[in-house]
VOTOR-247158 format. One line per 2 residues: number of its first residue (from 1); their letters; for each residue x negated, y negated, z negated of C-alpha. Coordinates in steps of 0.25 Angstrom, whole numbers, plus 5000, padded with zeros to 4 digits. Each point is the difference from the previous one (the first is absolute). Layout:
<sites>
NUM	A	X:Y:Z  ...
</sites>
This chain:
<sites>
1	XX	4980:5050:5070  4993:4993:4987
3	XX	4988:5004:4995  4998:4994:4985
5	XX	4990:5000:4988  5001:4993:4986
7	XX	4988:4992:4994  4998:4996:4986
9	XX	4989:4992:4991  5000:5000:4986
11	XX	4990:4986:5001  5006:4990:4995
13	XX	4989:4989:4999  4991:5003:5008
15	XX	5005:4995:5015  4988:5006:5008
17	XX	5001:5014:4992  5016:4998:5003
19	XX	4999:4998:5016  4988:5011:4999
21	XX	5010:5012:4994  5011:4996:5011
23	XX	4991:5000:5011  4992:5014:4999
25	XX	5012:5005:4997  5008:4993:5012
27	XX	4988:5007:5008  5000:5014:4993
29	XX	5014:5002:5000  5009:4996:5014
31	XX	4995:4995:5012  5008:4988:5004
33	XX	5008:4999:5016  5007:4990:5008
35	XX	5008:4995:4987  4999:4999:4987
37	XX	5006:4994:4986  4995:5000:4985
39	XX	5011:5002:4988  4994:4994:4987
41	XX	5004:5002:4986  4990:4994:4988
43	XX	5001:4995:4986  5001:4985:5000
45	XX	4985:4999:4993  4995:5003:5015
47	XX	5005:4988:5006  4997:4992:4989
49	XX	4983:5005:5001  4999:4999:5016
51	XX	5001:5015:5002  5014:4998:5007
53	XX	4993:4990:5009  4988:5003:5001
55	XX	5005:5015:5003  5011:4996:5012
57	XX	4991:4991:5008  4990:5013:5002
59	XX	5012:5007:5007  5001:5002:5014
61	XX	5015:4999:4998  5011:4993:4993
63	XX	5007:5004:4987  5012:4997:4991
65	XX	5005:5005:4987  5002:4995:4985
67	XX	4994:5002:4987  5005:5011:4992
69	XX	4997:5006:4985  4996:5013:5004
71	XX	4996:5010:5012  4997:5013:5006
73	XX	4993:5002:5014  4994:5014:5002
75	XX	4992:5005:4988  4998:4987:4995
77	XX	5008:4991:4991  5000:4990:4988
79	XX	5007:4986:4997  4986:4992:5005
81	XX	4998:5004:5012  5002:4994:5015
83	XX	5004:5010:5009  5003:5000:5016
85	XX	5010:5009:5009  4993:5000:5016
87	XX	5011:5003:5011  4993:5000:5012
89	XX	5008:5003:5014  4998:5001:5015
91	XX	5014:4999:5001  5005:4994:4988
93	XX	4999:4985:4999  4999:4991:4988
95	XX	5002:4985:4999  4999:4994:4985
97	XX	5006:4987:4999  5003:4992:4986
99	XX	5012:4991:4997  4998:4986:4995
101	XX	5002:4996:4985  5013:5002:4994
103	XX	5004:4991:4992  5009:5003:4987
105	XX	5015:5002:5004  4995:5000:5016
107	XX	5007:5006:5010  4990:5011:5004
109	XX	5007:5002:5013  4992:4985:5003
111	XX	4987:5005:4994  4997:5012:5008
113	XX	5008:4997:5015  4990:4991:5007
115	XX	4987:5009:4998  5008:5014:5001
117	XX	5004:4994:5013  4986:4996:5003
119	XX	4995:5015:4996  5010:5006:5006
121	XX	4995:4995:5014  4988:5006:4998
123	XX	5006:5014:5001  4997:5005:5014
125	XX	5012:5003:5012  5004:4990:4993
127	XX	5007:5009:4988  5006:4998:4987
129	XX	4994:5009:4989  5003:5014:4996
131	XX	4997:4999:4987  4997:4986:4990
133	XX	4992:5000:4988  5002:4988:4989
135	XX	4993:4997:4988  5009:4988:4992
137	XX	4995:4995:4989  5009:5000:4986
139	XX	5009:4987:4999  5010:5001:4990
141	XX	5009:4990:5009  5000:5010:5012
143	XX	5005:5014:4998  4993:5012:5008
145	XX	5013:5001:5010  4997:4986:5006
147	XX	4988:5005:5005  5006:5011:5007
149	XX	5012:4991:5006  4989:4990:5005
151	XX	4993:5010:5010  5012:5009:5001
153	XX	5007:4986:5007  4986:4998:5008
155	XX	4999:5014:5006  5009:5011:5008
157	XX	5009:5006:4991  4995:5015:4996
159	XX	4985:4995:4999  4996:5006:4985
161	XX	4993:4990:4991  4991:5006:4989
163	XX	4992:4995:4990  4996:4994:4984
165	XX	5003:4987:4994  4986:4995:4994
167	XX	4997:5006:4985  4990:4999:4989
169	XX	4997:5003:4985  5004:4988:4993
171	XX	5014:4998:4994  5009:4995:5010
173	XX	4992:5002:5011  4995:4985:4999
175	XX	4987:5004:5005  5005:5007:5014
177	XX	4996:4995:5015  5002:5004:5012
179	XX	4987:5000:5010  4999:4998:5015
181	XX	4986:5002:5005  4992:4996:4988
183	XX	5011:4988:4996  5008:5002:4988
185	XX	5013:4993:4998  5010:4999:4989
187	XX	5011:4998:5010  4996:5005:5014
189	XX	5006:5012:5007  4990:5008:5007
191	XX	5004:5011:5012  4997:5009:5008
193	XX	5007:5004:5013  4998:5013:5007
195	XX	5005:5005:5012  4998:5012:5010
197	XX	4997:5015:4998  5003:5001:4987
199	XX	5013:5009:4991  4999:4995:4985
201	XX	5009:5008:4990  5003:4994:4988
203	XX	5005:5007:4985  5004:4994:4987
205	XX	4998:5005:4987  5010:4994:4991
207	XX	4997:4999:4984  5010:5009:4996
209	XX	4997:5013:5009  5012:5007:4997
211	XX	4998:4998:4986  5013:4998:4992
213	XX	4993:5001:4986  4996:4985:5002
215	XX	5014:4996:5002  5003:4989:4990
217	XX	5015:4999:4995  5002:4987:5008
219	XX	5008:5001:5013  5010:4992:5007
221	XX	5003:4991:5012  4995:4986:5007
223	XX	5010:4993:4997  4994:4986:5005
225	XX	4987:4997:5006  4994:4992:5013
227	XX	4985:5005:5004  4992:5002:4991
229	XX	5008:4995:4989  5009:5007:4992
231	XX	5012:4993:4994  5008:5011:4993
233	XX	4998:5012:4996  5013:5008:4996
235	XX	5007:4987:5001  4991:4994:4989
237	XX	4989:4989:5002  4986:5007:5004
239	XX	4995:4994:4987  5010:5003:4991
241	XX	5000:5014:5005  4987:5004:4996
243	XX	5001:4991:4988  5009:5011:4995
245	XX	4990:5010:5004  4989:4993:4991
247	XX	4991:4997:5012  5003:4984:5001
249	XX	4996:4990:4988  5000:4985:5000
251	XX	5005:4998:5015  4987:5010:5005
253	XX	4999:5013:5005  4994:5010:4990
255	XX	4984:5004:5003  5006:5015:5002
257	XX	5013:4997:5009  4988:5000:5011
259	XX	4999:5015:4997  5016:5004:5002
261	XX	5002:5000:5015  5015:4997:5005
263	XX	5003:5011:5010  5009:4997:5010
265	XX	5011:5008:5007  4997:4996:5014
267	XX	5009:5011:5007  5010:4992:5010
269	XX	4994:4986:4993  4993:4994:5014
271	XX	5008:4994:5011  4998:5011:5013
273	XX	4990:5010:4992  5004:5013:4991
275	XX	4991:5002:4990  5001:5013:4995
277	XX	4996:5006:4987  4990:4988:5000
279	XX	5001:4992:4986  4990:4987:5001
281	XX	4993:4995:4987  5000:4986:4995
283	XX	4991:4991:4990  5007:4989:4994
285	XX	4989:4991:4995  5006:4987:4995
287	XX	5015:4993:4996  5002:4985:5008
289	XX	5007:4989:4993  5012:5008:5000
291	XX	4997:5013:4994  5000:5007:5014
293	XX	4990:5009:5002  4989:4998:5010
295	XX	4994:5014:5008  4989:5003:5009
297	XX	5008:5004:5010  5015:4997:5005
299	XX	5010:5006:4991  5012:5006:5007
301	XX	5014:4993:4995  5011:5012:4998
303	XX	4989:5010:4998  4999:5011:4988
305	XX	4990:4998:4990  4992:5010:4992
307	XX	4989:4995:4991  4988:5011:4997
309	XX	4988:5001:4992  4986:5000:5007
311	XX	4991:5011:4993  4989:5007:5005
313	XX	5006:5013:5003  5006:4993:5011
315	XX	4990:4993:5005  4991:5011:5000
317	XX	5011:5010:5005  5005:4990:5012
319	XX	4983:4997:5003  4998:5016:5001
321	XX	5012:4998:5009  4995:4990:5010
323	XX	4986:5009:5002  5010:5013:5001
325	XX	5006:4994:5012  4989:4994:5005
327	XX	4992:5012:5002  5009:5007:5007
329	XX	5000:4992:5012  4993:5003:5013
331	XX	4992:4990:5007  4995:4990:4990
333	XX	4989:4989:5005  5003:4991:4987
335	XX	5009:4999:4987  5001:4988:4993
337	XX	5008:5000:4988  5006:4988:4991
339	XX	5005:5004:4985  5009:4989:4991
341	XX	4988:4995:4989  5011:5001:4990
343	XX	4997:5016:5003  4987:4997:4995
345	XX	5004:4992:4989  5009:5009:4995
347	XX	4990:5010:4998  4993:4992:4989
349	XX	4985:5005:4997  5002:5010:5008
351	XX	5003:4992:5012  4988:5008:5010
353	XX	5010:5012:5001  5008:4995:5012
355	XX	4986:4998:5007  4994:5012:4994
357	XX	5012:5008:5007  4997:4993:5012
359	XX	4985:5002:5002  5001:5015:4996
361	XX	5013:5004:5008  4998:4991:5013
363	XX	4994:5008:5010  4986:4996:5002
365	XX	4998:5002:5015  5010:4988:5004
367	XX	4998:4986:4995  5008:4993:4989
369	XX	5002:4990:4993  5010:4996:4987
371	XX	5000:4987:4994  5009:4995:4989
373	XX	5011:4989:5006  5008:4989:4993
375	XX	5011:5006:5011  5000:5010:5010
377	XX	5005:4998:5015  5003:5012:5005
379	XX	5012:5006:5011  5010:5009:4996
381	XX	5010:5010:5009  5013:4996:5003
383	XX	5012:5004:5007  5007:4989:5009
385	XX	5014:4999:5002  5004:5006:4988
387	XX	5015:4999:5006  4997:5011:5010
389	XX	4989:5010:4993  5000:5010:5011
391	XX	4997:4991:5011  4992:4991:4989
393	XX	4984:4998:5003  4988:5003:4991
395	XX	4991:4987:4998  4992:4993:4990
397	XX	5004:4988:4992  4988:4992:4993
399	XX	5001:4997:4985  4993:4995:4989
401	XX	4999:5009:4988  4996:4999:4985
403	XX	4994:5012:4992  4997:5008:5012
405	XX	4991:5007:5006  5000:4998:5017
407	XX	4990:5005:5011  4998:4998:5013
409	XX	4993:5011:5008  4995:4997:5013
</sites>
């Protein structure tokens, strides 16, 4: 069993005020057993003050996490602010590792194998984890999926992987990190494995939440692509097609194709595993050299396309959503929750009403956090064998998602 609290400070100068707010709250709210581990979200200006050092040396236990524009943890929330989910366990164990460096155009596989091994030792019996959370930071040159592959290839197939690409406020995400007790880095992968008495469930709240009136008249099939990469669309070069849309000029992509998520078909698209009625959104970002068009996340070749409008009565109505499902279940120790920070920017100036949702409609009496993410992690159901549904079994398939709103409850 897991027992957990979330602390916050709003100091974000003041490094002695900063480890004073997370302390007496530390001792007020949980009382910590045989395990623990720290979750961190902040606004970059903490690490660049010492708050973020100063307040991750005064812990009694390690911490990972990112940076990120914007978060809710119970009754509080704001764009500065540092904020900490505590998992504490007698039976739940926790190791927090952190990849080496990734340079550009790296295999991350190399980056993260030698100290996930070396953390993974740590878990008692010996055992390999139940659960792993990651934290990558945003490189245009690695999309989200090679993350996934990288620990998916490291661990026991089935084990779920969770978690949010690094995020921030400026354009581009330029000023994002990832942090690994104290430590920031541009291009480290911070983790935590968890093993033991744990059942997380996961849910997905996808930007369209049933809503067709946000359907643009743009559809069609993938015809070429490899990764991340899409090559054709409809037969025509990535470029070109959205040239004819008006969304690309002078060999770049327009600041507003950013705001039209590809949706993909995914049903039958993924070797083994049936996706049913699950459609898996896509931000193209950039055109290479040769007008293809460059994602966040692998693109499926052969998939059907359809191109939506974000607007805030999605974004609100799939954020009602997630809260919806999320009191409703039983047996709830911690919630933490990952939402795209195109959601956020989609909103405009009223870019607090997902979070506002959030703080009012969360349950108060478990701990949660939300943070914005420049991609989230997060298992989906599928069926195997999709020749032989009857004698087919449920299981989970990570993915890495765009536009989405994904929680894990523990």
């Amino acid at each position: 069993m897991i027992k957990s609290a979330t602390l916050f400070t709003y100091e974000v100068d003041d490094s002695k005020k900063a480890v004073n707010d997370i302390l007496s709250q530390l001792g007020r709210k949980i009382s910590l057993m045989k395990n623990t581990v720290g979750i961190i979200m902040c606004d970059p200006e903490f690490a660049f003050s010492d708050v973020l050092k100063e307040v991750c040396e005064s812990l009694p236990f390690p911490v990972a996490g990112a940076t990120t524009a914007s978060q809710v943890v119970n009754e509080e929330s704001g764009s500065l602010i540092l904020t900490i989910m505590v998992l504490t366990s007698d039976d739940v164990f926790f190791e927090t590792g952190v990849s080496e460096p990734i340079a550009q155009n790296e295999n991350v596989l190399k980056a993260v194998c030698n100290e996930y091994a070396e953390t993974a030792k740590k878990l008692p019996f010996p055992s390999n984890p139940d659960l792993i959370f990651i934290f990558p930071p945003l490189i245009d040159e690695i999309s989200g999926d090679q993350y996934i592959r990288a620990f998916k290839s490291l661990c026991p197939a089935g084990v779920p992987v969770f978690g949010s690409i690094a995020a921030d406020n400026s354009i581009g995400l330029r000023s994002s990190f990832t942090i690994y007790n104290g430590i920031f880095s541009r291009d480290a992968v911070p983790f935590i494995l968890i093993s033991g008495n744990i059942s997380p469930r996961f849910f997905v709240s996808p930007i369209i939440a049933g809503e067709n009136k946000n359907v643009l008249p743009y559809r069609g099939k993938i015809t070429k692509s490899e990764g991340n990469i899409i090559r054709e669309l409809n037969n025509i070069r990535a470029y070109d097609y959205f040239e004819s849309l008006g969304l690309t000029k002078d060999g770049n992509a327009d600041e507003g194709l950013k705001f039209i998520p590809i949706l993909l078909d995914m049903e039958n698209k993924v070797g083994k595993y049936r996706f049913e009625n699950f459609q898996l959104a896509r931000t193209l970002f950039a055109f290479d050299k040769n007008g293809y068009g460059i994602c966040r996340g692998d693109v499926c070749q052969d998939s059907n396309f359809t191109l939506i409008n974000v607007n805030s009565g999605s974004v609100i109505e799939s954020a009602k959503k997630m809260t919806d499902y999320v009191n409703s279940l039983p047996d709830k120790q911690a919630v933490l929750m990952f939402s795209c920070i195109t959601r956020r920017t989609s909103l405009s100036v009223s870019s607090v009403t997902e979070e506002n949702i959030i703080k009012k409609f969360m349950n108060s009496d478990t701990p949660f956090m939300m943070a914005y993410s420049g991609g989230e992690i997060c298992p989906i159901s599928v069926r195997q064998s999709a020749k032989n549904l009857k004698n087919s079994q449920n299981s989970v398939s990570n993915q890495f998602h765009n536009y989405s709103f994904v929680a894990c409850i523990l």
